[in-house]
N, C-alpha and C positions, 0 to 999 in steps of 0.2 A: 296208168290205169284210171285216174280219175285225181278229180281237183277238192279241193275242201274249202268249206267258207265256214266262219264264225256263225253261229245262232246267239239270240240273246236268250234272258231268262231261262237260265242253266241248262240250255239244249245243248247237247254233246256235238262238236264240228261235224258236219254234213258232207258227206261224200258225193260230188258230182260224177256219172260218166260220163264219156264221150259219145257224142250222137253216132249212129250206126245205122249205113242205109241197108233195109231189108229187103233179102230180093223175094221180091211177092209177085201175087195176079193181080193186088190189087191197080186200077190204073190211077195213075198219077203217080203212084209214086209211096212208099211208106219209110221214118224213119224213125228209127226209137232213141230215147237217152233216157238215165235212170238217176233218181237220188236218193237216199237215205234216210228217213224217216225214225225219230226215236219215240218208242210208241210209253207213256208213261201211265202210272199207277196215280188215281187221285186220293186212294185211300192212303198211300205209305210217302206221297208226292215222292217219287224215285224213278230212276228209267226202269223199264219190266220187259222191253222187247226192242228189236232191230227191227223197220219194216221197208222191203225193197217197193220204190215205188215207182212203176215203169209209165213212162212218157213217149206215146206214139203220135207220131206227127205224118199229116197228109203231104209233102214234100208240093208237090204242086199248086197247092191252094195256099198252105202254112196253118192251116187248120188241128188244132191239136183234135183227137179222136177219143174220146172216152169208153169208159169198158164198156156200157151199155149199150155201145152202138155197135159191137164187136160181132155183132146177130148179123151186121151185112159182110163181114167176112168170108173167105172161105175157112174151112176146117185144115187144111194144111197153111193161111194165112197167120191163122192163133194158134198153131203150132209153133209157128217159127217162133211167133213173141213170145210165147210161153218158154221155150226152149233159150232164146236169148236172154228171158230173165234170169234161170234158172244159172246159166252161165255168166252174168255180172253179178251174180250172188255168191258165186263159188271165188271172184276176185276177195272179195270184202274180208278184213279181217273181222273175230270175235270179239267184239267185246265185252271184258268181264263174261265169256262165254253166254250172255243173253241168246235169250232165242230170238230167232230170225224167222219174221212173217216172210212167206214168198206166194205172191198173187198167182193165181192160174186160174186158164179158165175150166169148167167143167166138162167141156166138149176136150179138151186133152188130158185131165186125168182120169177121165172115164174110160180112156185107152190103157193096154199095158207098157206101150211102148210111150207115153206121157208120161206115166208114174215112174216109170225105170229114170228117166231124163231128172227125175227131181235129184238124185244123187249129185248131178253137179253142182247142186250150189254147197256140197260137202267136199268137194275134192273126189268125190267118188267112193264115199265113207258111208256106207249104211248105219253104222253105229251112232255117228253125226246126225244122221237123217234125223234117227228116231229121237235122237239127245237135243235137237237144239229146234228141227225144225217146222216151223208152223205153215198149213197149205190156206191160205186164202183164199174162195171160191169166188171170181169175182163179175158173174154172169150169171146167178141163178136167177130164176124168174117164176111165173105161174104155168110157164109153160116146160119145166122140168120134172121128168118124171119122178116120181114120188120112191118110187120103189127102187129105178135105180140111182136117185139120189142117197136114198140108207146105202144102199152096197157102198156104193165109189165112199163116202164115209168109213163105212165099214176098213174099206182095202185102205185109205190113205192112214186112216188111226194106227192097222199095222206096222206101216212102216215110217212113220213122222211120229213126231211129238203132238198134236192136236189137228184138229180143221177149225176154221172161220168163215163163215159166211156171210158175204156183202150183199145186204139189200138196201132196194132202192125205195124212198122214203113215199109216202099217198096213203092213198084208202087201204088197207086191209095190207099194210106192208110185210105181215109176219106169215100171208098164207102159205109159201113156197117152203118153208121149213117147219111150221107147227109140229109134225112128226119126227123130224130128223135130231139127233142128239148131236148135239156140235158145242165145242169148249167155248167159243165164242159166235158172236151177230156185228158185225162192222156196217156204220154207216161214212160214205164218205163224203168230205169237204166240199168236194167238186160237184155234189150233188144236192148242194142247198142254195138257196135261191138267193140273188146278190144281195139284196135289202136285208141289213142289218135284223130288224123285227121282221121279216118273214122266216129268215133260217133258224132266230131263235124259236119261233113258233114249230118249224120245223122240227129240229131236237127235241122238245118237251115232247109233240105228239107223238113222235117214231118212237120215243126212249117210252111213252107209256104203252105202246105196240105190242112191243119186245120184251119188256120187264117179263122177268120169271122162266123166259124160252132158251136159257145159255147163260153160264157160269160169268161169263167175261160181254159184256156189253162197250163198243170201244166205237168212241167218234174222234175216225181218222182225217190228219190233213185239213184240222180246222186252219179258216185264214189267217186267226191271229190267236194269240194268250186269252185275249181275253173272251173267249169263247170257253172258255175251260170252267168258267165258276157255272155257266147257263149247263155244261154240260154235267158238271155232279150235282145240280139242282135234280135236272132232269132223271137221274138215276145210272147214267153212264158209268164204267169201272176204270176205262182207261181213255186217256187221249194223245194224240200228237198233231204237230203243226205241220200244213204244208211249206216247203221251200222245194220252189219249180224247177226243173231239172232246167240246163242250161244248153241247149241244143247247138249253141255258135261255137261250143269252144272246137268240135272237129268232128269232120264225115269223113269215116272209115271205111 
């Protein structure tokens, strides 16, 4: 099911998948692998959460694709990703029964036939759902509706343990949620700017954005540790490190 490599500075061993090519409209070609992500507490410095983090690749270019560009998708495209996450999540054991972040987009748990699919990364265990697991929204924008962004909240709090929502860092970063009640605001890694003092400058302004809008403030998939002190400067609650999924070990 998946490979495991050492982390340093007491990151729990990281689960690789195996790359998996998805049959999509996309042309070219699309293939995803996933790795595991330990999301921690700067206040208790302990792990606080498991977080799946999915890695989709253009196959023909070799272009990896980030969530935010998932708007040139189709809606049965991020389907499937959504769905094959939800299914390498349902591989993964618990540890120390932590909760488990699972990324989705809001165009498929907006659906009911999205939200029903979240069970697999429980085994098929609603009791699990609600007990362990966390839906991270990983496409919100300014251009989501407001009203049915409360609902789908509404429905996913039903049956999970909390929601998260991923925004992208700029001018007025916190508008697409100011209303929405959500346990947590995630900024991620992959969306700070490669220059060391840009991204830091980055984190300080987004974490002063955000302050006071979500209980859990979490900057995931920093490049490295030492991103971690700029991030409880900033006001962050939780972080974790990226480590890249590894796409050669096998297409399935």
């Amino acid at each position: 099911m998946a490979a495991e490599a050492n982390s340093s500075s007491g990151f729990a061993p990281i689960s690789v998948g195996r790359e998996r090519v998805l049959s999509t409209q996309f042309p070219g070609g699309l293939a995803m692998a996933f790795s595991v992500e330990e999301l921690r507490s700067l206040r208790h410095d302990a792990p606080a959460a498991t977080r799946v983090q999915p890695q989709l690749r253009h196959i023909k270019t070799g272009t990896i694709i980030p969530p935010r560009a998932y708007v040139r998708l189709s809606d049965d495209d991020v389907e499937l990703i959504d769905l094959e996450t939800t299914r390498f999540a349902g591989e993964l054991s618990a540890p120390n029964n932590l909760p488990l972040i699972l990324p989705q987009s809001f165009r498929t748990v907006a659906g009911r036939r999205g939200r029903a699919a979240l069970t697999n990364a429980t085994g098929g265990g609603s009791d699990a759902l609600k007990k362990r697991v966390i839906v991270e929204l990983n496409d919100i924008d300014r251009g989501t509706p407001t009203g049915r962004l409360t609902e789908v909240i509404g429905l996913l709090n039903a049956v999970c343990r909390g929601v998260f929502a991923r925004l992208q860092p700029g001018r007025n970063a916190a508008a697409p949620v100011r209303d929405a009640k959500l346990q947590g605001l995630t900024l991620d890694g992959a969306d700070l700017p490669n220059l060391d003092s840009d991204a830091v400058g980055v984190l300080l302004d987004f974490a002063s954005q955000i302050r006071g809008l979500a209980p859990l403030l979490v900057a995931q998939g920093l490049p490295d540790d030492g991103y971690f002190s700029v991030a409880e400067v900033a006001g962050f609650t939780h972080v974790s490190r990226r480590v890249a999924a590894e796409p050669a070990l096998e297409v399935a």
